[in-house]
Structure formats: structure tokens, C-alpha cells
C-alpha positions as a printed Julia matrix, in Angstrom:
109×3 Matrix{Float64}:
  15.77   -5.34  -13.1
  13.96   -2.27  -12.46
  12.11   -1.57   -9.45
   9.31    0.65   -8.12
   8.76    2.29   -4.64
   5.28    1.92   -3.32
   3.57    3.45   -0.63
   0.16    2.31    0.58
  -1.97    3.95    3.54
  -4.53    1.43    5.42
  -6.22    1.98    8.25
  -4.17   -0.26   11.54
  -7.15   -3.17   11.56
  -5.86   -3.86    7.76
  -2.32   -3.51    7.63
  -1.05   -7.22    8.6
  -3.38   -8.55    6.09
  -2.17   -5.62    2.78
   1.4    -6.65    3.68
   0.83  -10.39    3.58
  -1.24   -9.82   -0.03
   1.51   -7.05   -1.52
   4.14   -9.68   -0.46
   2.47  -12.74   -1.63
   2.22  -10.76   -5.06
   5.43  -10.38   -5.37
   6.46   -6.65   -3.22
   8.96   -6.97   -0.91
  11.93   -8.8    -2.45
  15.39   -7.82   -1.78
  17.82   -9.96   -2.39
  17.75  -12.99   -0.77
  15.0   -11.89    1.58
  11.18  -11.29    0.47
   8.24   -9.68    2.5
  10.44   -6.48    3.7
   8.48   -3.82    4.65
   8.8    -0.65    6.03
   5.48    0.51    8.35
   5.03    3.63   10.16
   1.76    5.1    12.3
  -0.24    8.34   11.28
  -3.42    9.97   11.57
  -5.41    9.95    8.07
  -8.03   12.36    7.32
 -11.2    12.45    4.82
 -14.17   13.62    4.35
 -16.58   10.78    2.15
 -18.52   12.55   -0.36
 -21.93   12.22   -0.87
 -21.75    9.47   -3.11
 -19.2     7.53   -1.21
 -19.68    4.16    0.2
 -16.93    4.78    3.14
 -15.97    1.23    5.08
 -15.32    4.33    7.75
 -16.93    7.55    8.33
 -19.74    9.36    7.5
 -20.19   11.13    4.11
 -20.05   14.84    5.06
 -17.97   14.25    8.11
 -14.45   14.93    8.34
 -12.93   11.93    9.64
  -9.3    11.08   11.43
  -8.67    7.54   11.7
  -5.29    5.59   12.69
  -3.47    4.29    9.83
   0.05    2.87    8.83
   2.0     4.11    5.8
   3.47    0.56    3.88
   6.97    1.41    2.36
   7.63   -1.48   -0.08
  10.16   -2.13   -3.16
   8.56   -4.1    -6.17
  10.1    -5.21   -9.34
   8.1    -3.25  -11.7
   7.21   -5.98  -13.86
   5.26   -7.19  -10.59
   3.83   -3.61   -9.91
   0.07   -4.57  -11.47
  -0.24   -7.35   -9.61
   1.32   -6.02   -6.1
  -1.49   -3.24   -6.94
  -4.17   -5.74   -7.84
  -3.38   -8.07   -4.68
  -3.39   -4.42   -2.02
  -6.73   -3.77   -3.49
  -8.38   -6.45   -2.64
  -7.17   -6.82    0.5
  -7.9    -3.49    1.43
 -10.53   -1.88    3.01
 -10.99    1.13    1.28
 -13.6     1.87   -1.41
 -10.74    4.22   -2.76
  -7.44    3.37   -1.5
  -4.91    5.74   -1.0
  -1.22    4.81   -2.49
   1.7     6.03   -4.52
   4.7     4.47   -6.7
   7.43    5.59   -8.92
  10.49    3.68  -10.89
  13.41    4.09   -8.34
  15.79    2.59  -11.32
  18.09   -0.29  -10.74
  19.0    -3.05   -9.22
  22.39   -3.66   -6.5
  23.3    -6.62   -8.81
  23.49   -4.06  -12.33
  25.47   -1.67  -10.4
């Protein structure tokens, strides 16, 4: 099976409920274990545009915010859905994430 790595930035308030959607998509299975996660704190920064619609911040305004960083593992025939399921539980107008095949699986080792 192949897998992806996803990372997914949310501000704190948000983070319990993108890891409960990302998992309940499918994200997060190892094994004989699902929902595993890694989550770290950072600052994020932005500045809305004009035409933005932020859920935080002021367009024009550089903004810092707390967020967490979501380190996940996905099968990547699950990776539309894990990315469906984070956006709509996130509260973002635009958020910001990242994935990439990371190859195999233990088991085809």
C-alpha cells in the first residue's frame, strides 16, 4: 500500500476537531492502531488580502495567531477524502497543508 505524509496547520481552537475528521476519513492508520497523530505548537503568520474573508484577522493586517502543525500518515488511496474531511472541519477560508508519497508499507518490506 502506498502512503502519503500530510501536514495540516490550524489554529489551537480547531485542532481536536481536524484530527477527529482526518482520522474519521481514514488518516492515521498504522498498523493495528488508527487516529495517530503527531501535533506540535507554533506561531502562524498572514496577512488577509483585500479580498479575503479571514475567520481571523484583519485584511491588511499582519496577523500571528497560535496554531498546531498535524503530522499524519494516510494511505494514498484515502488522501482525497482525508483532504476533503480537514477542509471542512477547518476554519480557514484557505487552509494551509502539505503531502507527498512517502512509498511503502512495513508489511511490503
Amino acid at each position: 500500500m502506498k502512503y502519503c505524509k500530510l501536514e495540516i496547520y490550524v489554529p489551537e481552537t480547531h485542532a481536536e476537531a481536524v484530527r477527529h475528521a482526518i482520522a474519521g476519513a481514514g488518516a492515521g492508520k498504522l498498523g493495528n492502531y488508527d487516529s495517530c497523530c503527531w501535533t506540535t505548537s507554533g506561531t502562524g503568520r498572514f496577512r488577509p488580502l483585500a479580498d479575503s474573508k479571514p475567520f481571523l484577522g484583519t485584511p491588511g493586517t499582519v496577523e500571528e495567531v497560535p496554531e498546531m502543525k498535524i503530522e499524519t500518515l494516510c494511505a494514498a488511496a484515502d488522501l482525497r477524502a482525508v483532504i476533503a474531511a480537514m477542509r471542512e472541519a477547518h476554519p480557514y477560508e484557505t487552509p494551509a497543508f502539505q503531502f507527498w508519497p512517502v512509498g511503502i508499507s512495513e508489511k511490503e518490506l
